[in-house]
N, C-alpha and C positions, 0 to 999 in steps of 0.2 A: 504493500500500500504506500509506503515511505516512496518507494520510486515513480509510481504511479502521480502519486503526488506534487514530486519534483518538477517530472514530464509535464503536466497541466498547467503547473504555476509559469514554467518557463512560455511554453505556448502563448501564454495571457500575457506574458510580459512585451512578447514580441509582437502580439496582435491588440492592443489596448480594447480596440472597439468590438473586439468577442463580449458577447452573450452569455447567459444560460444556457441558451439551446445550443450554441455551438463549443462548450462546454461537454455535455449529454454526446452531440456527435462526436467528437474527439474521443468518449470512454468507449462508446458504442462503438466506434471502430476496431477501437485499442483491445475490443472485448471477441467480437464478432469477425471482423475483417470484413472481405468486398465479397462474399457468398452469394450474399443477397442480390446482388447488381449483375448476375451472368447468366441469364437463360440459355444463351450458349455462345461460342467463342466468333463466329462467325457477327452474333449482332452485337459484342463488346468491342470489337476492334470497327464495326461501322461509326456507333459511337465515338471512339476514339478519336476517329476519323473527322469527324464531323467539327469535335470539341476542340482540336488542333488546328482547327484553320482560321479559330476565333482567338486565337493563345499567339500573345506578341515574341517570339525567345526575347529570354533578359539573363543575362548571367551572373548577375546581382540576386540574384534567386539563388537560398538556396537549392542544392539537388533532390536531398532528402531529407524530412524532419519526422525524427524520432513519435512514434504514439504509442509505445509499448506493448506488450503484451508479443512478445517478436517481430512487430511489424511498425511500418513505416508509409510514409506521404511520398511517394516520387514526385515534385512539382514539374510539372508538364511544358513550363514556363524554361525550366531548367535545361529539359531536354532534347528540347523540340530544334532538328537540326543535327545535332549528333546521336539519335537512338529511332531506330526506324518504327511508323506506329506495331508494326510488327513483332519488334523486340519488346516495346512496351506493353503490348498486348500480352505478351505470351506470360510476363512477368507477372501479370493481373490474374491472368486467367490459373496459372501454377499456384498463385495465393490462393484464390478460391477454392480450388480441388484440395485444399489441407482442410478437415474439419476443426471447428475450435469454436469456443463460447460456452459461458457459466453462466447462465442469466442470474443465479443467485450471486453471483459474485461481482458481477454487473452492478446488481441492485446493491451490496456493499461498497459498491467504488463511487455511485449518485453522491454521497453528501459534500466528496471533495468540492463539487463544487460551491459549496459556501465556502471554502477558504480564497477565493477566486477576487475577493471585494464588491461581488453584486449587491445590488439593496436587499436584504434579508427578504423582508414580504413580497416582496417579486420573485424571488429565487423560490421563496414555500411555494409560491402560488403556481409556479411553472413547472417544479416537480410536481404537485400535489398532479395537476392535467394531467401530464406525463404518466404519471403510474394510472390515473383511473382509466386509463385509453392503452392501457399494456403494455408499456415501454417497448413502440414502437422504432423502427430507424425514422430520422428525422432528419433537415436538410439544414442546410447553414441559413443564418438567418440574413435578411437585407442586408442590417447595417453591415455585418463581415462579409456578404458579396459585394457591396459596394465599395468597402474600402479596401479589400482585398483580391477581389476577382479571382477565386481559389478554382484552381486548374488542376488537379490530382489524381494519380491512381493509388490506391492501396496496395503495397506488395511484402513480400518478408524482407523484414530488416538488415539480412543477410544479403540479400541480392545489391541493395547501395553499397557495399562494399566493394561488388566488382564492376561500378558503372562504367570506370576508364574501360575493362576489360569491354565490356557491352561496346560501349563505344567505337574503340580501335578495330571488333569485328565488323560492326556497322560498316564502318568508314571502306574496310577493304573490300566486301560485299560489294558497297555502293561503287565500287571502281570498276567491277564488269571482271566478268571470267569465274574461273574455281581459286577458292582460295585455301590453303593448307596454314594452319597456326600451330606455333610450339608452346606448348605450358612446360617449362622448365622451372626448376628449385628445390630446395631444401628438403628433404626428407621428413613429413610431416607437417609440411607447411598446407595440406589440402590441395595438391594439383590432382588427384584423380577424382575428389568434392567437388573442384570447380567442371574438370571435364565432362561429367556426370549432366550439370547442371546445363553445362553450355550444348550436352546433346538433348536434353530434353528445350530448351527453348529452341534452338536452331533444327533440330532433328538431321544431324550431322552424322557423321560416322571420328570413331573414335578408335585410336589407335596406339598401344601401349608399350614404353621403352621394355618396362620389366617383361614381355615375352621374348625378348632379343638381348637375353644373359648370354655371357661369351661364354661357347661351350668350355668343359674343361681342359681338354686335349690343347686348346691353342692361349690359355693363360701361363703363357709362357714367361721370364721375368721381363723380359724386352717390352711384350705387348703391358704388361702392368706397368713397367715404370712410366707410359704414358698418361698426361694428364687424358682423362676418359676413355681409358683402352680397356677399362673392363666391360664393353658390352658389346654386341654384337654389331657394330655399324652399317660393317658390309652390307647383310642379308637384310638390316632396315631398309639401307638404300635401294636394294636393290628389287624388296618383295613391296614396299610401301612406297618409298618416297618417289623414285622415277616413276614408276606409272601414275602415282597422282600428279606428277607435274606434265602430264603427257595427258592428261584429262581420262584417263584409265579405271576402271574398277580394280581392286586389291585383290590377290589371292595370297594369303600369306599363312605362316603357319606357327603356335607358341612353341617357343621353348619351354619343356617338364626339367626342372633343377633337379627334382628326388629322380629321374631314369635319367636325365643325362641325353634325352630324344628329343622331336618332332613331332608333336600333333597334328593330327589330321589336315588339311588343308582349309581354310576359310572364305569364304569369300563375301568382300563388301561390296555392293553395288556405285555407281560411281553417286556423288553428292558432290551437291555445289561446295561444299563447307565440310574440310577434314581436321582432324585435331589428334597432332602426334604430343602424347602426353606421357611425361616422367625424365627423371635427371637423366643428362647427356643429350637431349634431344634436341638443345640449341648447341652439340658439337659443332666444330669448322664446319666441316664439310658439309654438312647439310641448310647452313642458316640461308642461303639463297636462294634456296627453294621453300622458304616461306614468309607471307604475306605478314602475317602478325606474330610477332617474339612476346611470349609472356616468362616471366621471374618471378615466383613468389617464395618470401623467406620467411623468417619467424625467427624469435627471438630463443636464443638459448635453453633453456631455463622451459619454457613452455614448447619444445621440439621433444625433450626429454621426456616431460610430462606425458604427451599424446606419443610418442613411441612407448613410454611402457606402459601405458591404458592399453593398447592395441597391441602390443604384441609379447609383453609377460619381460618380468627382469631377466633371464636368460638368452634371448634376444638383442634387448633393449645393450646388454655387454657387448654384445658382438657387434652393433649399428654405433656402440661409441669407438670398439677398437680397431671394426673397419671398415662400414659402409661408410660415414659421417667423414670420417678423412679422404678415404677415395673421391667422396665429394668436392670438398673444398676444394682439395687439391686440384680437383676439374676445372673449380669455378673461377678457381686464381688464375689458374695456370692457362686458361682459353678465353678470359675475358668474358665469361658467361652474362653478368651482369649489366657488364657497359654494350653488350650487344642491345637487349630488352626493350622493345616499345611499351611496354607496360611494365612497371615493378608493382607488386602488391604486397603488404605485410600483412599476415594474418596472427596473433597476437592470441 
């Protein structure tokens, strides 16, 4: 409730001429999300549509403002110009497909707004409505459209984190042709969270360093003492990356570490939008054949953390005394980071 709290107060500070009811809408969303608003994906991107052609961009806006409850305000104002209504849609529409809302806990979180400075008998009187009428969704009131001209979609709070990422796809999309992205970084920094994400909004094909471990016959010392010689670059280049820069479908195949083989062969259909995802994947040799370079790192301390949640302290030994250096070592030693169109820190 403490945060909750916090989140409201700040809002009213930044919007003087909020309301009650726009008050109410802020919990209601923070409660609920944009469920309510999606009979299906097809007539919320017409909307979308519609709403952005009335939206001036301002980049004095900000991108995204906090409503808690995991979720956030995209201001439309923000984006419009570098996120296509497309990517915003889908961003909308992914929110909505999460189910979420306590209406008793809803109804716990109404009094905050008496700490807001409304006139006490107005604020009774506007809850008291409010509940005998069901504690309805409710829209923003005149006076905050008029002073604010609120332009928004709801989506999960997590997704503002990658809007440069949204962005930079956008932008190379908007360039024409297929375009191929690297999500390169840190071990535990969430690059196969974000590829996850970016195949579901994009509906992309997705493609993984870790199945092109260097088998063991050829981890020779020569090929290790290279910065990034522990993976298999060749067979990427050769089963993945040429033919998607050839506009080609994939057929490729994983590498099993416990047999030391070759699985079956796979094959991806071609897609306008591929994502070679995991550390070494912005190696030399491969960065010119992609449109967008992504980096994400994490701090020390919270790398640790999420490797031994995920993979037990026996492990988490082995990834400090040799995956974690193999890394660096990569990252110094090839420039990983001064390559990256996008850095992201995930914390």
């Amino acid at each position: 409730m403490e945060d909750m709290e916090k989140l409201l107060k700040a809002h009213a500070a930044a919007h003087p001429a909020m309301e009650a009811g726009d008050a109410v809408k802020f919990l209601y969303q923070s409660h609920f999300g944009p469920a309510h608003l999606i009979p299906d994906e097809a007539f919320a991107l017409a909307r979308l549509r519609e709403e952005l052609e009335t939206v001036t961009a301002d980049d004095t806006v900000p991108a995204a403002e906090p409503l808690g409850g995991g979720l956030c305000r995209i201001n439309l104002a923000a984006v419009k110009g570098k996120l296509s209504p497309e990517t915003i849609n889908r961003l909308f529409v992914l929110t909505a497909a999460s189910p979420r809302g306590d209406m008793e806990a809803f109804k716990r979180d109404l009094p905050l707004v008496y700490g807001l400075g409304f006139d006490r008998a107005a604020a009774d009187a506007y809850l008291e409505r409010y509940a005998a009428a069901g504690y309805p969704m409710v829209s923003h009131t005149q006076a905050y459209r008029d002073a604010y001209r609120p332009a928004y979609r709801v989506t999960d709070a997590s997704f503002a984190r990658h809007l440069p990422v949204f962005e930079a796809v956008d932008a190379a999309l908007a360039g024409g042709g297929d375009v191929t992205a690297a999500i390169d970084g840190r071990c535990g920094s969430g690059k196969s969270t974000l590829a996850a994400l970016l195949e579901k909004v994009y509906d992309c094909n997705v493609f993984h360093v870790d199945d092109y471990f260097l088998p063991f016959e050829r981890k020779t010392p020569e090929r290790m003492a290279q910065p990034g010689g522990n993976f298999d670059r060749e067979r990427l280049t050769r089963e993945v990356i040429l033919p998607l820069s050839r506009g080609e479908a994939v057929t490729m195949r994983r590498y099993d570490c416990q047999t030391g083989t070759l699985g079956d062969p796979v094959r991806y259909p071609k897609k306008r939008l591929n994502i070679v995802e995991g550390s070494y994947s912005l190696y030399p040799s491969l960065r010119e054949h992609y449109k967008v370079k992504i980096f994400l790192t994490i701090p020390r301390e919270e790398q640790l953390r999420r490797i031994l949640r995920r993979e037990g302290q026996e492990q988490l030994e082995r990834f400090k005394d040799t995956w974690i250096p193999l890394e660096e070592a990569y990252f110094a030693g090839c420039g990983v980071m001064e390559c990256a169109d996008v850095t992201e820190e995930n914390a």
